[in-house]
ChimeraX commands (.cxc) that place a marker at each C-alpha (Angstrom):
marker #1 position -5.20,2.09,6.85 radius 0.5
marker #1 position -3.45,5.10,8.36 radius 0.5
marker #1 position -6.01,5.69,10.88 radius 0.5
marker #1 position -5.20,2.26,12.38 radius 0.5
marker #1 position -2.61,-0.71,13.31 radius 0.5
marker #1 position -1.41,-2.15,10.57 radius 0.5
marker #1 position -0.50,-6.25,10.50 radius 0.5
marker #1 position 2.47,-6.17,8.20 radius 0.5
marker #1 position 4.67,-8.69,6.14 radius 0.5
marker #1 position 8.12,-7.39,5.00 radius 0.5
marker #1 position 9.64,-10.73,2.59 radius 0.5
marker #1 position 13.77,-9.96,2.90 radius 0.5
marker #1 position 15.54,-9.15,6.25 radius 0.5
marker #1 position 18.23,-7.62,3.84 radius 0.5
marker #1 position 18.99,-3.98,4.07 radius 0.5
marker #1 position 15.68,-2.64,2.25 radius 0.5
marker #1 position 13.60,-5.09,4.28 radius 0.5
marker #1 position 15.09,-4.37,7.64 radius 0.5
marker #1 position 14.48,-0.55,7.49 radius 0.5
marker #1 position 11.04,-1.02,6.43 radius 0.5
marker #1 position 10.22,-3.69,9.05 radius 0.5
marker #1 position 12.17,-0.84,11.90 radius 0.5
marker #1 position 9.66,1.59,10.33 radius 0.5
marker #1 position 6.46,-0.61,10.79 radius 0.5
marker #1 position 7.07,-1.64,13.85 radius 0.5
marker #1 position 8.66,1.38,15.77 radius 0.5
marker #1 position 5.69,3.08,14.36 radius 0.5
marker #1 position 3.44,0.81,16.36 radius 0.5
marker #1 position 2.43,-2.11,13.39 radius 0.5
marker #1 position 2.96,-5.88,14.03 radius 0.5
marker #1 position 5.32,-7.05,11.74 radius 0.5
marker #1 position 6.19,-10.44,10.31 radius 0.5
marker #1 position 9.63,-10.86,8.87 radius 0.5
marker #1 position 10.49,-13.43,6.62 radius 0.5
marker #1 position 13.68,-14.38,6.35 radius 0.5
marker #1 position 15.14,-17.67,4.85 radius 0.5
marker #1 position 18.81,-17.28,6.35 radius 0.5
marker #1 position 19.06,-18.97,9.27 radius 0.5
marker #1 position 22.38,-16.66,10.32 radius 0.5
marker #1 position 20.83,-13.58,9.31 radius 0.5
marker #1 position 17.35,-14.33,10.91 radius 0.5
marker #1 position 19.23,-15.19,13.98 radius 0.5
marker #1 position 20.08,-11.86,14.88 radius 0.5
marker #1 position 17.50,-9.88,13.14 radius 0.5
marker #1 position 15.37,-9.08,16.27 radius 0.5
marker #1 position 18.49,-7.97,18.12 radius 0.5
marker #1 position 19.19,-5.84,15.57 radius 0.5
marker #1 position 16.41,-3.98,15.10 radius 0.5
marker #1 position 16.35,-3.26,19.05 radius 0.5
marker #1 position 20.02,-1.82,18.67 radius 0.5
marker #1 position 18.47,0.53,15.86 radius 0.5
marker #1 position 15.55,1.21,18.09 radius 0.5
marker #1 position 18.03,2.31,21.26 radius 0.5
marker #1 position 19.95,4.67,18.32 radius 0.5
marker #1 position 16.95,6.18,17.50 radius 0.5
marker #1 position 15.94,7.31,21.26 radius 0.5
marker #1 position 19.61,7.82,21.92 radius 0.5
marker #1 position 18.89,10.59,18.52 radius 0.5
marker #1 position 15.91,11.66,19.90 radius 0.5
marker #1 position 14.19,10.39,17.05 radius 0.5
marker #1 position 12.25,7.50,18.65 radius 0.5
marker #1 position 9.68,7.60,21.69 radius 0.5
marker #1 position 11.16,5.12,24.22 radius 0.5
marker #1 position 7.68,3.37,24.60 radius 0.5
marker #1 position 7.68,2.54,21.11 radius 0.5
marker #1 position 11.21,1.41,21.57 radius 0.5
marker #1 position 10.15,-0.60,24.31 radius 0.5
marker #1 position 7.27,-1.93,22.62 radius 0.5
marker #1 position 9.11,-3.31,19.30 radius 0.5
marker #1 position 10.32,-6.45,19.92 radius 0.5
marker #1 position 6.67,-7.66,20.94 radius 0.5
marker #1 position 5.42,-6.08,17.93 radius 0.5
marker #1 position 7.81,-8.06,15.58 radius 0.5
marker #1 position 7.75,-11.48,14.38 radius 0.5
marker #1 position 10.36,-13.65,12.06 radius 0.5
marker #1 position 9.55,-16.44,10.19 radius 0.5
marker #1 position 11.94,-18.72,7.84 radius 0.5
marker #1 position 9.38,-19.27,4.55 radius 0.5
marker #1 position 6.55,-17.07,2.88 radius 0.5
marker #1 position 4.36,-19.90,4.17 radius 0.5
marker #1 position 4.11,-18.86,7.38 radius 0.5
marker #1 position 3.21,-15.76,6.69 radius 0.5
marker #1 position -0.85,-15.04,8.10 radius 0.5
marker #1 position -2.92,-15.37,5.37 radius 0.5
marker #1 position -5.34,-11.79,5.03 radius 0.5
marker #1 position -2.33,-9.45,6.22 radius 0.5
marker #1 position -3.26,-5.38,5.65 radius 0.5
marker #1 position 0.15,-5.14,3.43 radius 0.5
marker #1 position 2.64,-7.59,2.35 radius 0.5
marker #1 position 6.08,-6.03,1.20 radius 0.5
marker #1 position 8.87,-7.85,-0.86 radius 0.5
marker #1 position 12.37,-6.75,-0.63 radius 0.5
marker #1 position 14.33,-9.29,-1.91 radius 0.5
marker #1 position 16.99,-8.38,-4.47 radius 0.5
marker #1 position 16.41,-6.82,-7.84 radius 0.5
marker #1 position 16.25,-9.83,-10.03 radius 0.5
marker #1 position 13.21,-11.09,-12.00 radius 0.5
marker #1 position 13.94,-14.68,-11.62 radius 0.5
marker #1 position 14.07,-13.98,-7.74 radius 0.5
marker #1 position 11.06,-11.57,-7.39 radius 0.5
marker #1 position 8.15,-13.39,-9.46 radius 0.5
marker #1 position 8.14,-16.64,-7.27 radius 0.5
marker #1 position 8.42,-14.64,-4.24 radius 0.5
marker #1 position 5.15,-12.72,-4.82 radius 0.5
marker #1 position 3.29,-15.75,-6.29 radius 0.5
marker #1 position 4.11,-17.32,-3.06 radius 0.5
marker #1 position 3.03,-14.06,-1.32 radius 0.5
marker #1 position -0.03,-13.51,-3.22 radius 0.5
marker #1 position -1.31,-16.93,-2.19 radius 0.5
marker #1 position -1.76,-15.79,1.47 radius 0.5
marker #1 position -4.24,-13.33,0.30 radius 0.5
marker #1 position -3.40,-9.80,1.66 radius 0.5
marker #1 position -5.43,-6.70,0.96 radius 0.5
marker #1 position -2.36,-4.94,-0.74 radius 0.5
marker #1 position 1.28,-6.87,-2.34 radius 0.5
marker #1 position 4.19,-4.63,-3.29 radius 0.5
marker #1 position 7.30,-4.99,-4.43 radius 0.5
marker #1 position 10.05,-2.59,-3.17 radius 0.5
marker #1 position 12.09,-2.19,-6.40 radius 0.5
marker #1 position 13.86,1.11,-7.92 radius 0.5
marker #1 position 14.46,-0.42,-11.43 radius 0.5
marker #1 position 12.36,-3.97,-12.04 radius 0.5
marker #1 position 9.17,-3.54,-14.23 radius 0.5
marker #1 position 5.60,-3.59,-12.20 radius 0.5
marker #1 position 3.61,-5.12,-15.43 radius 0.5
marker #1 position 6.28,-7.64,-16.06 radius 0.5
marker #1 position 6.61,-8.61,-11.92 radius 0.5
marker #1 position 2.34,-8.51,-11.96 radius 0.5
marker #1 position 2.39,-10.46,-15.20 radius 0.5
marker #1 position 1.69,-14.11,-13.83 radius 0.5
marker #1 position 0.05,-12.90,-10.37 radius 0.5
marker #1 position -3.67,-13.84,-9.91 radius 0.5
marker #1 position -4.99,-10.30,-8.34 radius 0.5
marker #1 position -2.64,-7.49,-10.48 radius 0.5
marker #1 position -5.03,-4.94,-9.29 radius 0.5
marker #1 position -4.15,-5.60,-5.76 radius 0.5
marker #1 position 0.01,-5.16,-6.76 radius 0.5
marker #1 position 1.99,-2.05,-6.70 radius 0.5
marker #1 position 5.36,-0.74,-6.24 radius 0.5
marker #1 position 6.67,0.76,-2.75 radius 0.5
marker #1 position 10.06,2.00,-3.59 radius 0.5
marker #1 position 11.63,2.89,-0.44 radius 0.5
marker #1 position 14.92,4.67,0.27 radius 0.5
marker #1 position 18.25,4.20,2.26 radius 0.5
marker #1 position 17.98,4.51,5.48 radius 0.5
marker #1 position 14.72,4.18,5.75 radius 0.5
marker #1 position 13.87,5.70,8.67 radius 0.5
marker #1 position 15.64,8.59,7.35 radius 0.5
marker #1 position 14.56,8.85,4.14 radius 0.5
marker #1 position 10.96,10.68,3.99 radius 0.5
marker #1 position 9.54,9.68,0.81 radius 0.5
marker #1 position 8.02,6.40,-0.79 radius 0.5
marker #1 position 7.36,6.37,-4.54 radius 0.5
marker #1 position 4.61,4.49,-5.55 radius 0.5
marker #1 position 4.35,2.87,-8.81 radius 0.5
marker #1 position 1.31,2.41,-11.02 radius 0.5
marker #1 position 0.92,-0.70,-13.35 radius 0.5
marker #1 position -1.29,-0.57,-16.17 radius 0.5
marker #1 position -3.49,-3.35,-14.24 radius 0.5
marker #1 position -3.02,-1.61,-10.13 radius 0.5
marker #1 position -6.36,-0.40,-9.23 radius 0.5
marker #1 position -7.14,2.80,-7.63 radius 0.5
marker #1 position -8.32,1.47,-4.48 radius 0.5
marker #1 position -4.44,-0.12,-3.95 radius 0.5
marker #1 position -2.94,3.46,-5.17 radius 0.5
marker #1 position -5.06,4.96,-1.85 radius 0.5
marker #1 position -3.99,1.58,0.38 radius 0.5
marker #1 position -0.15,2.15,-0.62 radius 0.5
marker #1 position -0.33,5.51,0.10 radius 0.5
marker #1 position -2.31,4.96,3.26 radius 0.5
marker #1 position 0.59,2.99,4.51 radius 0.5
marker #1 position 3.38,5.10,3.46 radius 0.5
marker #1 position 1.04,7.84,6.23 radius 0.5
marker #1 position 0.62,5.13,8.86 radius 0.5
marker #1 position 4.94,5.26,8.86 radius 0.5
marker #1 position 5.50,8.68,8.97 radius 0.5
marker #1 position 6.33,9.15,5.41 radius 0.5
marker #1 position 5.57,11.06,2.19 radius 0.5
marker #1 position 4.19,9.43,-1.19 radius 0.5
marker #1 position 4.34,10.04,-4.43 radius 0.5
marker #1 position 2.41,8.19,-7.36 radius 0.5
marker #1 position 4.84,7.48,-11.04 radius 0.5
marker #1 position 3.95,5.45,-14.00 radius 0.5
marker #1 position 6.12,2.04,-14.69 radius 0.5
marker #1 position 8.74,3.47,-16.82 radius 0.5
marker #1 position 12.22,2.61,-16.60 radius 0.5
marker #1 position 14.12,4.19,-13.87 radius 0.5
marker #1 position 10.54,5.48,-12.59 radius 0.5
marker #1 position 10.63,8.75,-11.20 radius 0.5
marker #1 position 13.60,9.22,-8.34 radius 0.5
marker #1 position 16.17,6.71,-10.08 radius 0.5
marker #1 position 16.30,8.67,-12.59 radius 0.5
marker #1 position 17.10,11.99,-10.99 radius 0.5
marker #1 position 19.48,10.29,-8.78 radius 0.5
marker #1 position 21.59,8.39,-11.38 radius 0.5
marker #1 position 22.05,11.69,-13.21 radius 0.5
marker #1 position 23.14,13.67,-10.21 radius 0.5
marker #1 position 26.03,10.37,-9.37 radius 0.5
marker #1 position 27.08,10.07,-13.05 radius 0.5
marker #1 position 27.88,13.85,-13.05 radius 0.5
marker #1 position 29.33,14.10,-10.00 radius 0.5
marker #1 position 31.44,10.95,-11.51 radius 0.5
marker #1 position 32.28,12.95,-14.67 radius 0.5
marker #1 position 33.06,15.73,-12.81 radius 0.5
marker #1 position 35.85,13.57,-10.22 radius 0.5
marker #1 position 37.25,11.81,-13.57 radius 0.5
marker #1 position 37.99,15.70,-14.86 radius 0.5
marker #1 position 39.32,16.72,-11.33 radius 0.5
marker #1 position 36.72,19.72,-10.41 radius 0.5
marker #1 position 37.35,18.52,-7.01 radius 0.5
marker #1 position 37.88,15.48,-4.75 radius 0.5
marker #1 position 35.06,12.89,-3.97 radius 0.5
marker #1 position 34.85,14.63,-0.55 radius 0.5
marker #1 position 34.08,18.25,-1.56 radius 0.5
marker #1 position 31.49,17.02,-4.46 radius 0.5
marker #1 position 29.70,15.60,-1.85 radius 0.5
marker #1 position 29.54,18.11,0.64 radius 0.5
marker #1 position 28.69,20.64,-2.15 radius 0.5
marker #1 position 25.58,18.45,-2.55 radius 0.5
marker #1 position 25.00,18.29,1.07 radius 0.5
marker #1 position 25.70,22.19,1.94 radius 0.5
marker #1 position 24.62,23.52,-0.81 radius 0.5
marker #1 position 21.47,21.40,-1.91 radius 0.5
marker #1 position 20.52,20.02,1.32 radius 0.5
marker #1 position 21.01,16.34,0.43 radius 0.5
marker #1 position 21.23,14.13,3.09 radius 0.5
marker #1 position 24.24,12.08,1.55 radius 0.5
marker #1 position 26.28,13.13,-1.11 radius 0.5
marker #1 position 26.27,11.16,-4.19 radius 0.5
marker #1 position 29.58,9.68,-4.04 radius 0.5
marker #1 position 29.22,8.09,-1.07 radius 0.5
marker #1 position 25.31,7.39,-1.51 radius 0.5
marker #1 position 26.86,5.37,-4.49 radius 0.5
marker #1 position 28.89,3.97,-2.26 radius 0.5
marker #1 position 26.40,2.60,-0.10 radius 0.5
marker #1 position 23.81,1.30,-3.12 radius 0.5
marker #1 position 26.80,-0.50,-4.57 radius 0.5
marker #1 position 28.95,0.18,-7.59 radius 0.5
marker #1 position 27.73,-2.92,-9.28 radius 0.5
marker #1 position 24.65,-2.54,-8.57 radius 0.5
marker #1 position 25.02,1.50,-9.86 radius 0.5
marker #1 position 26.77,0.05,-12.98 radius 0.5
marker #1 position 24.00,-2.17,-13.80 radius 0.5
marker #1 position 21.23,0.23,-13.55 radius 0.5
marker #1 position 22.94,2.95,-15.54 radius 0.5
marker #1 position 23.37,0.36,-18.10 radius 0.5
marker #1 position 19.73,-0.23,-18.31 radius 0.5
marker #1 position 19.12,2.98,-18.31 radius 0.5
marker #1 position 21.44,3.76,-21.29 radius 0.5
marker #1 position 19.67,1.17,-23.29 radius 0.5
marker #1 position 16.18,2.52,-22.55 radius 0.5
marker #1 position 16.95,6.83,-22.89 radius 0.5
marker #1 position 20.38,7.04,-25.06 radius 0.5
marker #1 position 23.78,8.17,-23.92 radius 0.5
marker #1 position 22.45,10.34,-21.09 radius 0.5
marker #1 position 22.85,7.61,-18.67 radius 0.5
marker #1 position 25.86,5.97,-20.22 radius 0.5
marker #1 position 28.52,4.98,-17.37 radius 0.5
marker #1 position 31.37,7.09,-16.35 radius 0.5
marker #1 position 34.45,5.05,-17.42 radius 0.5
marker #1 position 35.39,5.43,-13.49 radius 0.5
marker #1 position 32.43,3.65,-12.28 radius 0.5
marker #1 position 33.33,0.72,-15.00 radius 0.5
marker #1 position 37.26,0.82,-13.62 radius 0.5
marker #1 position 35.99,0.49,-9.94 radius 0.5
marker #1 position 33.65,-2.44,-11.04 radius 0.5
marker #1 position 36.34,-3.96,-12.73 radius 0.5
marker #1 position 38.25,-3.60,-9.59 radius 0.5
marker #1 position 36.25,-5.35,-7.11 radius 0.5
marker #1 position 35.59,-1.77,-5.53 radius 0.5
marker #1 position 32.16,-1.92,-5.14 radius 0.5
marker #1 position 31.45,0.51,-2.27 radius 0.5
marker #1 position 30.34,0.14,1.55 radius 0.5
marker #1 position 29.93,-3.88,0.88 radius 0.5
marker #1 position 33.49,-4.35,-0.42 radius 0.5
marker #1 position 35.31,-1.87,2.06 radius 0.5
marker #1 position 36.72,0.47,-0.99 radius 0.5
marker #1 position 34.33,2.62,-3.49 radius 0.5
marker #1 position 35.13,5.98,-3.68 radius 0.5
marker #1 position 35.82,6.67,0.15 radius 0.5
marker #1 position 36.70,4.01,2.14 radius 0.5
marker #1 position 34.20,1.87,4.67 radius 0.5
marker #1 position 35.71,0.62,7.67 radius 0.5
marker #1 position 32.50,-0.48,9.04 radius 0.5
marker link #1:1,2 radius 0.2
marker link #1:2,3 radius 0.2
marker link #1:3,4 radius 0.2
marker link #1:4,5 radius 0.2
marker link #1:5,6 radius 0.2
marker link #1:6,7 radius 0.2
marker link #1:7,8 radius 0.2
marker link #1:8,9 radius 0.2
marker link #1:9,10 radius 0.2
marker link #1:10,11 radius 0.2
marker link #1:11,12 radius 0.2
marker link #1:12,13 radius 0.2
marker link #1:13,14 radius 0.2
marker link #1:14,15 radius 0.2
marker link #1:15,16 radius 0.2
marker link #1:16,17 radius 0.2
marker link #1:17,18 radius 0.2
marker link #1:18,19 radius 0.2
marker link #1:19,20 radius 0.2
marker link #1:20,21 radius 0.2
marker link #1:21,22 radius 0.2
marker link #1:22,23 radius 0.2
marker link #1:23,24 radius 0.2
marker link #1:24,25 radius 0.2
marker link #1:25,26 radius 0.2
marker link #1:26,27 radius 0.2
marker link #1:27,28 radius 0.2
marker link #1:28,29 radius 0.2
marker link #1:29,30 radius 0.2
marker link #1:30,31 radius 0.2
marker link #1:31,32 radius 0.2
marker link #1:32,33 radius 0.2
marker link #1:33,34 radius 0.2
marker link #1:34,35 radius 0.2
marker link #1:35,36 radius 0.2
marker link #1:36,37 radius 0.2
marker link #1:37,38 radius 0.2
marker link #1:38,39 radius 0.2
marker link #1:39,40 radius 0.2
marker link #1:40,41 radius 0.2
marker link #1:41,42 radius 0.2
marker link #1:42,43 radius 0.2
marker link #1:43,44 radius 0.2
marker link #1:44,45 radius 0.2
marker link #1:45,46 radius 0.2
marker link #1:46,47 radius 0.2
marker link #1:47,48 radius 0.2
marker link #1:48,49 radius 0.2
marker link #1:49,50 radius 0.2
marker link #1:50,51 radius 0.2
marker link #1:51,52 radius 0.2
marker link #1:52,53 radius 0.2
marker link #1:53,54 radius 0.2
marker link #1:54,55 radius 0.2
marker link #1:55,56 radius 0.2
marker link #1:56,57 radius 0.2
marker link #1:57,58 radius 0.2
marker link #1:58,59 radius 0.2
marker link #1:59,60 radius 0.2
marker link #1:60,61 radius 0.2
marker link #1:61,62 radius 0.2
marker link #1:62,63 radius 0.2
marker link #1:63,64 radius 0.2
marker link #1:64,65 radius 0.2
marker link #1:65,66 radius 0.2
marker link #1:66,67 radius 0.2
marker link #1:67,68 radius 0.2
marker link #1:68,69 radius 0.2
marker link #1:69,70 radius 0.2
marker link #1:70,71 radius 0.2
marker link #1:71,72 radius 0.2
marker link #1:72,73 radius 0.2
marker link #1:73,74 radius 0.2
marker link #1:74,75 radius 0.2
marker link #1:75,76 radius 0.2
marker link #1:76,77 radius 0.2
marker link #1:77,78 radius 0.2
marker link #1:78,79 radius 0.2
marker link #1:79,80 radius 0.2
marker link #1:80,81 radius 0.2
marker link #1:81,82 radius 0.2
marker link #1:82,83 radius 0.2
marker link #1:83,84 radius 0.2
marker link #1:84,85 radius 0.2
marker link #1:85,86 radius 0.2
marker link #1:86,87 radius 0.2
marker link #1:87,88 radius 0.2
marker link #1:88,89 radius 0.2
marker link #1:89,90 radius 0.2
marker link #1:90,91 radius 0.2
marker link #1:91,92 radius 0.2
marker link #1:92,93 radius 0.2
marker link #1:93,94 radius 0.2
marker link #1:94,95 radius 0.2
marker link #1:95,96 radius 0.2
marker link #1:96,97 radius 0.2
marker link #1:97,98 radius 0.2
marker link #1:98,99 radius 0.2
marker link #1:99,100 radius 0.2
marker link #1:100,101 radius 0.2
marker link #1:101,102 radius 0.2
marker link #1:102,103 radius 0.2
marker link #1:103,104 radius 0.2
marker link #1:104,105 radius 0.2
marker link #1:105,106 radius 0.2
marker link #1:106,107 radius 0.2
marker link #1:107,108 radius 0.2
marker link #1:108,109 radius 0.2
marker link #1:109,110 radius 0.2
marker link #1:110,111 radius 0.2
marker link #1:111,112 radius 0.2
marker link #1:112,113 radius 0.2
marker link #1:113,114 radius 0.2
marker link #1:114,115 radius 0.2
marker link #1:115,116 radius 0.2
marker link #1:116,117 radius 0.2
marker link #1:117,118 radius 0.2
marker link #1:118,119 radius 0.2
marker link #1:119,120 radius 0.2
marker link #1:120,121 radius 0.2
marker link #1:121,122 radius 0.2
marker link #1:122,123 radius 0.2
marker link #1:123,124 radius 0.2
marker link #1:124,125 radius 0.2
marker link #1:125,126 radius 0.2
marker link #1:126,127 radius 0.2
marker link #1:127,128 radius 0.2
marker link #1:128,129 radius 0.2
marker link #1:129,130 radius 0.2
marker link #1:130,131 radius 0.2
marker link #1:131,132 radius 0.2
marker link #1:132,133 radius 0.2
marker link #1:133,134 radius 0.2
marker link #1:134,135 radius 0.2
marker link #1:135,136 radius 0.2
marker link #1:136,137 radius 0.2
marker link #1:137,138 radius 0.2
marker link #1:138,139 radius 0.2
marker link #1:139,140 radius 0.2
marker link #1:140,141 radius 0.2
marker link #1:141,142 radius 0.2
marker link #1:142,143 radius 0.2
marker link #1:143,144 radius 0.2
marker link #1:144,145 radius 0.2
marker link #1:145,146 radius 0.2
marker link #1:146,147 radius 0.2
marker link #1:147,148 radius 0.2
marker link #1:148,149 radius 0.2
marker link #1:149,150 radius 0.2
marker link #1:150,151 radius 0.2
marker link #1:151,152 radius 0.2
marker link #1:152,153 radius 0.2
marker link #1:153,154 radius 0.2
marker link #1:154,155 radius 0.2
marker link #1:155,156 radius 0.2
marker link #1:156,157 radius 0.2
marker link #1:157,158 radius 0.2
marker link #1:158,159 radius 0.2
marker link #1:159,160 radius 0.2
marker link #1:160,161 radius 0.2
marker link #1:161,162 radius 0.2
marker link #1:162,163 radius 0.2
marker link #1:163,164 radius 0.2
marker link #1:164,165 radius 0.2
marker link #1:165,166 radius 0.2
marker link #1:166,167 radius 0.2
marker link #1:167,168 radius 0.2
marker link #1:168,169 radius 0.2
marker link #1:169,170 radius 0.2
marker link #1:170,171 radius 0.2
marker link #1:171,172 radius 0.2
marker link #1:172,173 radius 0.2
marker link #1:173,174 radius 0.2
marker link #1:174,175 radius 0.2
marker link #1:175,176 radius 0.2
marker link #1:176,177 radius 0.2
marker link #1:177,178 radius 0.2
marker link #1:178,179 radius 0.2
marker link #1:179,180 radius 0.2
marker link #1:180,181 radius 0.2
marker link #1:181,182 radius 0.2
marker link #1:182,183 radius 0.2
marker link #1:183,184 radius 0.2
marker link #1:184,185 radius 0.2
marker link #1:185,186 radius 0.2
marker link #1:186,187 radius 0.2
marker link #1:187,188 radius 0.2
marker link #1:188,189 radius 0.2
marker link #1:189,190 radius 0.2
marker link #1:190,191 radius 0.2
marker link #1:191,192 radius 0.2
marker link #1:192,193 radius 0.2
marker link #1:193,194 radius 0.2
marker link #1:194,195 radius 0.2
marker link #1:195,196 radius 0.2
marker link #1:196,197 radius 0.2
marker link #1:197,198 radius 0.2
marker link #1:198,199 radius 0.2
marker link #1:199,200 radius 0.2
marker link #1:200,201 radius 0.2
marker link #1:201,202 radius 0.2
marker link #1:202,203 radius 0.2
marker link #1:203,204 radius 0.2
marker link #1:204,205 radius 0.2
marker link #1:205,206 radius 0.2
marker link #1:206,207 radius 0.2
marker link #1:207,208 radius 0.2
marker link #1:208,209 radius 0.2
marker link #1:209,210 radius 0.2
marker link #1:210,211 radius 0.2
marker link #1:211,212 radius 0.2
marker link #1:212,213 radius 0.2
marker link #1:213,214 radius 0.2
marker link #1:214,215 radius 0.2
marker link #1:215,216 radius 0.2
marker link #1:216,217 radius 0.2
marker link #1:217,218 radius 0.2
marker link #1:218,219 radius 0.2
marker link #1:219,220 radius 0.2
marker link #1:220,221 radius 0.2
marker link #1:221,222 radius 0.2
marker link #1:222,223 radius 0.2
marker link #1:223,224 radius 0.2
marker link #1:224,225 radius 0.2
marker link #1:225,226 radius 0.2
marker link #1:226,227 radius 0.2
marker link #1:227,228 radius 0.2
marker link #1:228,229 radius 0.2
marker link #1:229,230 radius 0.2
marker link #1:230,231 radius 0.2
marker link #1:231,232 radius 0.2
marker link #1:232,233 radius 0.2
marker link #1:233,234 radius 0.2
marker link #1:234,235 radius 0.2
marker link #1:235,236 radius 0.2
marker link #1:236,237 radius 0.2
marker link #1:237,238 radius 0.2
marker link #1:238,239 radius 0.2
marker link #1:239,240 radius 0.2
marker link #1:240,241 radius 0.2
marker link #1:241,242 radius 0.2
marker link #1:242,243 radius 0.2
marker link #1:243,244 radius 0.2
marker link #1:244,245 radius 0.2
marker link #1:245,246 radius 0.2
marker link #1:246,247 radius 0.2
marker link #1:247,248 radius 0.2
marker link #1:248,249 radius 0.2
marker link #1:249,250 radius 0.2
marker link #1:250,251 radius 0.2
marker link #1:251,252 radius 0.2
marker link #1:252,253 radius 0.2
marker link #1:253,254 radius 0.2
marker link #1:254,255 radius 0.2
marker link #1:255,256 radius 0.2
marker link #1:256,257 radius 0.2
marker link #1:257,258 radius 0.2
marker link #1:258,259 radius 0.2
marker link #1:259,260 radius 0.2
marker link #1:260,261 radius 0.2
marker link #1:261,262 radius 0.2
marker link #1:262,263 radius 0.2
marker link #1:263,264 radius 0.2
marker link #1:264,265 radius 0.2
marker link #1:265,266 radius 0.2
marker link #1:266,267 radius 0.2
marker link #1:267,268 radius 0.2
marker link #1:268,269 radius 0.2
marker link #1:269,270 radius 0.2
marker link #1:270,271 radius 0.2
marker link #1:271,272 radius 0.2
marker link #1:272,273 radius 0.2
marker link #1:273,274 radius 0.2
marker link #1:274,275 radius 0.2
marker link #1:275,276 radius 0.2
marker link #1:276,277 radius 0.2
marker link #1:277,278 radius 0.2
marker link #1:278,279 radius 0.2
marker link #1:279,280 radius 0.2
marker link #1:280,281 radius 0.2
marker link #1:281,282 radius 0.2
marker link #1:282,283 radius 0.2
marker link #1:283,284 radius 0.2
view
């Protein structure tokens, strides 16, 4: 697949889908979107156009292939319309089981040649469980921002066949990005490693080492993150933090309890970026 256009379906205009449906098509892929809000699908197209114009205004993006995106991008209001025999079909929708399954029996019904689910915390086996090809279904965990974020980790169910291990990560080099292949464990591979770094860099704000501000640039200046892990929490959610560290918890002891602070901003309504107040403020 990375030798050659791709024909794409990303299920979820959300935040998850829309940077991987920017990264598909501003790498040159056609790309149907499925999106069942009318609002949101409404101005979908004109927003990934404003994302392709900040990306040449960067110098990140070629303006040919900012010029060619919009013909390269489709949007569509049910799985249904999807084309049936697509190269990859990805679903982003959000990280509930009861949401997910039906979503990807629906998508497995238009046949493509590789189904994934773009998940950092919901179980491959129990999301292939009631699918009718599981050897065809992976994970594709992406990151935020997408098309900043290098790396895709690919998960492995116990029924994902080798042949869809080499399609996912054929994709993941068809976008410009890095792979790396985990087992379906709780917290795979990178949610672990980042929950530990925000839950100590929680602990370490409760005790007053320093401000939110200077734990995250330490992060960024001195370890080269992109984000720091404050404000990275900031912009997954606090609930959504608080949920996953709870699962966590349950699964690998008290090494991924949550820092009482995270439970008082919960408790708070401060949720992060979505509610205007985590710990920095969003204005945006």
């Amino acid at each position: 697949m990375s030798d050659r256009t791709l024909r794409a379906g990303v299920i979820g205009g959300g935040t998850m889908g829309f940077g991987i449906a920017y990264v598909l098509a501003s790498s040159g892929h056609a790309t149907t979107v499925v999106e069942t809000d009318a609002e949101r699908r409404a101005g979908l197209l004109a927003r990934l156009e404003s994302r392709a114009q900040a990306g040449v205004d960067r110098g990140r993006l070629d303006p040919d292939a900012a010029d060619a995106l919009s013909g390269l991008v489709s949007i569509v209001g049910t799985v249904e319309e999807l084309r049936s025999g697509l190269d990859v079909v990805i679903e982003t929708v959000p990280e509930r089981m009861d949401l997910k399954r039906p979503v990807l029996a629906a998508a497995a019904e238009r046949k493509p040649a590789l189904l994934a689910s773009n998940t950092s915390s919901v179980s491959i086996d129990d999301l292939a469980a009631e699918l009718p090809d599981p050897e065809r279904f992976c994970g594709m965990h992406f990151f935020n921002p997408v098309w900043s974020i290098a790396l895709v980790e690919i998960v492995r169910g116990k029924a994902t066949g080798d042949d869809t291990i080499a399609a996912a990560r054929a994709v993941a080099t068809a976008i410009d990005k890095e792979s790396i292949v985990v087992a379906n464990v709780p917290g795979f591979a990178t949610s672990r490693l980042d929950c530990i770094s925000a839950f100590e860099s929680m602990r370490m704000l409760e005790e007053g080492v320093a401000d939110a501000e200077d734990i995250d640039r330490a992060a960024v200046l001195a370890y080269g993150h992109p984000i720091g892990p404050l404000r990275l929490s900031d912009v997954v959610g606090l609930d959504v933090r608080l949920d996953i560290a709870r699962h966590l918890q349950s699964v690998y002891g008290e090494r991924y309890a949550p820092p009482a602070i995270l439970e008082q901003k919960v408790a708070a309504g401060e949720l992060g970026r979505k509610s205007g107040q985590g710990f920095f403020e969003w204005k945006d």
